[in-house]
N, C-alpha and C positions, 0 to 999 in steps of 0.2 A: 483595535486590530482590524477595523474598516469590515469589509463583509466576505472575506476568504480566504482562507490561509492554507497553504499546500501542505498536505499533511503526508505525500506519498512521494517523495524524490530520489531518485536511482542518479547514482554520480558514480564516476568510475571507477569504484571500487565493485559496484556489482558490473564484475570484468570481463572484460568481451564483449558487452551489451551496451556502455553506455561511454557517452563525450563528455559530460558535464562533469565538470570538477567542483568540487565545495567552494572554493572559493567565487568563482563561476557565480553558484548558485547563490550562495548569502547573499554578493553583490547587487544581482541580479533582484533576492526578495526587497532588499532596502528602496533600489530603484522603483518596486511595484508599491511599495510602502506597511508592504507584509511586517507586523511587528515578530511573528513565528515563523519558524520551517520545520519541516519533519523529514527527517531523513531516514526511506525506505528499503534499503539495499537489498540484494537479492540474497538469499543464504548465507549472507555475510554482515558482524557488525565490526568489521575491519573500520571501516571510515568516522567512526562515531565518535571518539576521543577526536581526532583532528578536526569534527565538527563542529562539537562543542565548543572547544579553542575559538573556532576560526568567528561562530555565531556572539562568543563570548564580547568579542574583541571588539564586530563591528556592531554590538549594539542588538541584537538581533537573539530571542529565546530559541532555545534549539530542544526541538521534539525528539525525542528516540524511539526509532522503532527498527523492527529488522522485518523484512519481506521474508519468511520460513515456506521452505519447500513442505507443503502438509501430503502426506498420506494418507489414505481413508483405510490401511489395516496396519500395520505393523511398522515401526520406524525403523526397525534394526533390520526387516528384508527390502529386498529391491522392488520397489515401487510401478506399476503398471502405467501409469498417469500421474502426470507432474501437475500439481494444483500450487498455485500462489496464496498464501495467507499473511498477511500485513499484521503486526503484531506492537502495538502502540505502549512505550512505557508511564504509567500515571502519575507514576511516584517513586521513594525509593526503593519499595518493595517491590514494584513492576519491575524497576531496574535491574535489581538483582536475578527476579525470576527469567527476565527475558538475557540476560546473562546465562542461566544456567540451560535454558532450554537452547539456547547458541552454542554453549560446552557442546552437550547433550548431541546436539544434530552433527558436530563438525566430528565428534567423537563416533559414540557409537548407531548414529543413523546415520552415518554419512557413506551410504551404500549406491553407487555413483553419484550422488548428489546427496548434502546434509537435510535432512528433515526429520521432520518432527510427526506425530500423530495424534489423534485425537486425546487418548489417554494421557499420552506426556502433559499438555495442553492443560487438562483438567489438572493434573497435579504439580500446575505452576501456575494457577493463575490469576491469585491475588494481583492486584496493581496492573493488571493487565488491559488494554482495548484494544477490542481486536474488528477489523475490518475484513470484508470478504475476497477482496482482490481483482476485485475491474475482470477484464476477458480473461485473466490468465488465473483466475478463482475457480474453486468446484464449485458454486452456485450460479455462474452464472456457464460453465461449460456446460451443466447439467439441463440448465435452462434452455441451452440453444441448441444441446439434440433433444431434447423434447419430454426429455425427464422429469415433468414438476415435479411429481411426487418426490421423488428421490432429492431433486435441490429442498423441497419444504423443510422436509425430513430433517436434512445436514443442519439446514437454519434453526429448523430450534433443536437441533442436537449444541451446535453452537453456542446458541442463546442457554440453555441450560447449563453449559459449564462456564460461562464468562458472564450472566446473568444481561437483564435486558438492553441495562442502562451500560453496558459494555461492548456490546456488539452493534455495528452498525453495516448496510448492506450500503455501498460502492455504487456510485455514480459517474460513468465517465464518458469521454464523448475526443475522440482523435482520429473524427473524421475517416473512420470506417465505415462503407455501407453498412445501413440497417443499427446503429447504435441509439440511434435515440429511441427507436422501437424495444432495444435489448432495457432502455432501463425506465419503460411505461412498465413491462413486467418485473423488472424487478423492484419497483416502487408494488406494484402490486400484490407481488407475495411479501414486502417485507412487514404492509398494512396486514395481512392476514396473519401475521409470524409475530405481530405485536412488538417490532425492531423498526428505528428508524435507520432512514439514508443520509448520506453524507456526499457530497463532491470533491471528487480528485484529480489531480493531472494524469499522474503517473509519468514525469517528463523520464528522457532519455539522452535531450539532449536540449540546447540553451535557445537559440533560433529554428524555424523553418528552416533554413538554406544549411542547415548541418546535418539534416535527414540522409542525404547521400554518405556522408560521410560517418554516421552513425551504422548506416548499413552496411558499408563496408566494412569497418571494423566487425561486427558482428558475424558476414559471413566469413572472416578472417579467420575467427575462431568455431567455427563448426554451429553459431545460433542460429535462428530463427530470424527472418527478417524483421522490421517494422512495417506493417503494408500502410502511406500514405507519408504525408509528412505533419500530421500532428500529434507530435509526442516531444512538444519543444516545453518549456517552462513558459505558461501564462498566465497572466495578469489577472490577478479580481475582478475588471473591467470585461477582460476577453469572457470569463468563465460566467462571472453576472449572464455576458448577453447570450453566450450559449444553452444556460442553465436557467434561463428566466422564465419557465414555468413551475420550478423545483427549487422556489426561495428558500424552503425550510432545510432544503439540504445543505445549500450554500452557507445557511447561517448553521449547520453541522460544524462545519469546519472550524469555524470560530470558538463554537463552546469545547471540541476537543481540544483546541491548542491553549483553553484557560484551566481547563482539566490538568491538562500536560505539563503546565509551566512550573516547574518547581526548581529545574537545577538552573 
């Protein structure tokens, strides 16, 4: 599996947000020599039958997971703060739970956006890994207005119901100022929280030079910009050298996507 495998990819099914299509992207992991992909979509596992097909096909094991809008009180009211939780299936039984807690959000959390909450979380989560979600995570929002306590808290609230060897804290780096500072601390609490890290893209879109046009789309439909242009799909190679004082996380990625491999 060489020494990185993206385990968090947004293709255009999480829509309005992104350019990258499945096909796009498989092509694109075979070319970097990725033997996995993990495909992360936002509140949505609309894309995930067509991915597995599409990974089937070229050769290529395909990770499932779905990016779940979390709530830190109640899933069925409307939510104050929109947190991203990346939600990994292990096995068949993840499959299904991360199935149901997808019912679950589209149904009855889906109070302007489908999500999920802590408790749902806990009573689905066998077969589950679950990641904390790069800048658009409560651990690391919490971090950056200055709340440890409150992000420690959340992380072994997390770690308690997906246990340790399930949970991992998010490493990412797209060339926002001050990111590589954001994740000296969160390497830092996730040593004290007794959870390791992992390295992610979090792509949006396939190249550099699609960033304008990934933005655009997005302001098209009422998102949030991307500020920069790296939020493209890259290479083991690129992430290696951006990530080369955080070997152990890089080599994260790899043992979740041998964790992962079953379908």
């Amino acid at each position: 599996m060489r020494g990185y495998i993206e385990l968090h990819l947004h293709t255009t099914h999480t829509a309005g947000n992104s350019t990258l299509t499945i096909d796009q992207a498989v092509q694109r992991a075979k070319t970097y020599g990725m033997t996995s992909l993990g495909i992360m979509d936002s509140g949505t596992m609309s894309g995930v039958d067509v991915f597995v097909d599409v990974c089937r096909r070229e050769g290529i094991t395909p990770i499932v997971g779905c990016g779940f809008y979390l709530t830190l009180g109640d899933h069925r009211k409307k939510a104050d703060q929109k947190y991203h939780l990346p939600v990994i299936a292990e096995n068949v039984i993840g499959l299904e739970n991360l199935r149901e807690l997808d019912r679950i959000a589209q149904t009855h959390g889906n109070i302007g956006r489908p999500q999920i909450d802590p408790e749902l979380l806990e009573q689905y989560s066998r077969g589950l890994i679950v990641l904390t979600g790069g800048r658009g995570g409560a651990v690391d929002k919490l971090l950056k207005a200055g709340h440890d306590q409150s992000a420690e808290a959340l992380l072994l609230k997390l770690k308690s119901i997906v246990g340790p060897e399930n949970l991992l804290v998010e490493l990412q780096d797209n060339g926002r100022a001050g990111e590589m500072d954001m994740n000296g601390l969160l390497e830092g609490l996730a040593k004290r929280c007794g959870v390791a890290c992992v390295v992610t893209g979090g792509p949006f879109y396939l190249d550099r030079m699609d960033a304008v046009a990934c933005n655009a789309l997005r302001k098209a439909h009422g998102n949030n910009l991307l500020h920069g242009d790296g939020f493209n799909f890259r290479s083991g190679e690129e992430q290696g050298q951006r990530f080369e004082n955080y070997p152990a996380a890089l080599a994260q990625s790899v043992k979740i996507a041998r964790r992962c491999s079953f379908l």
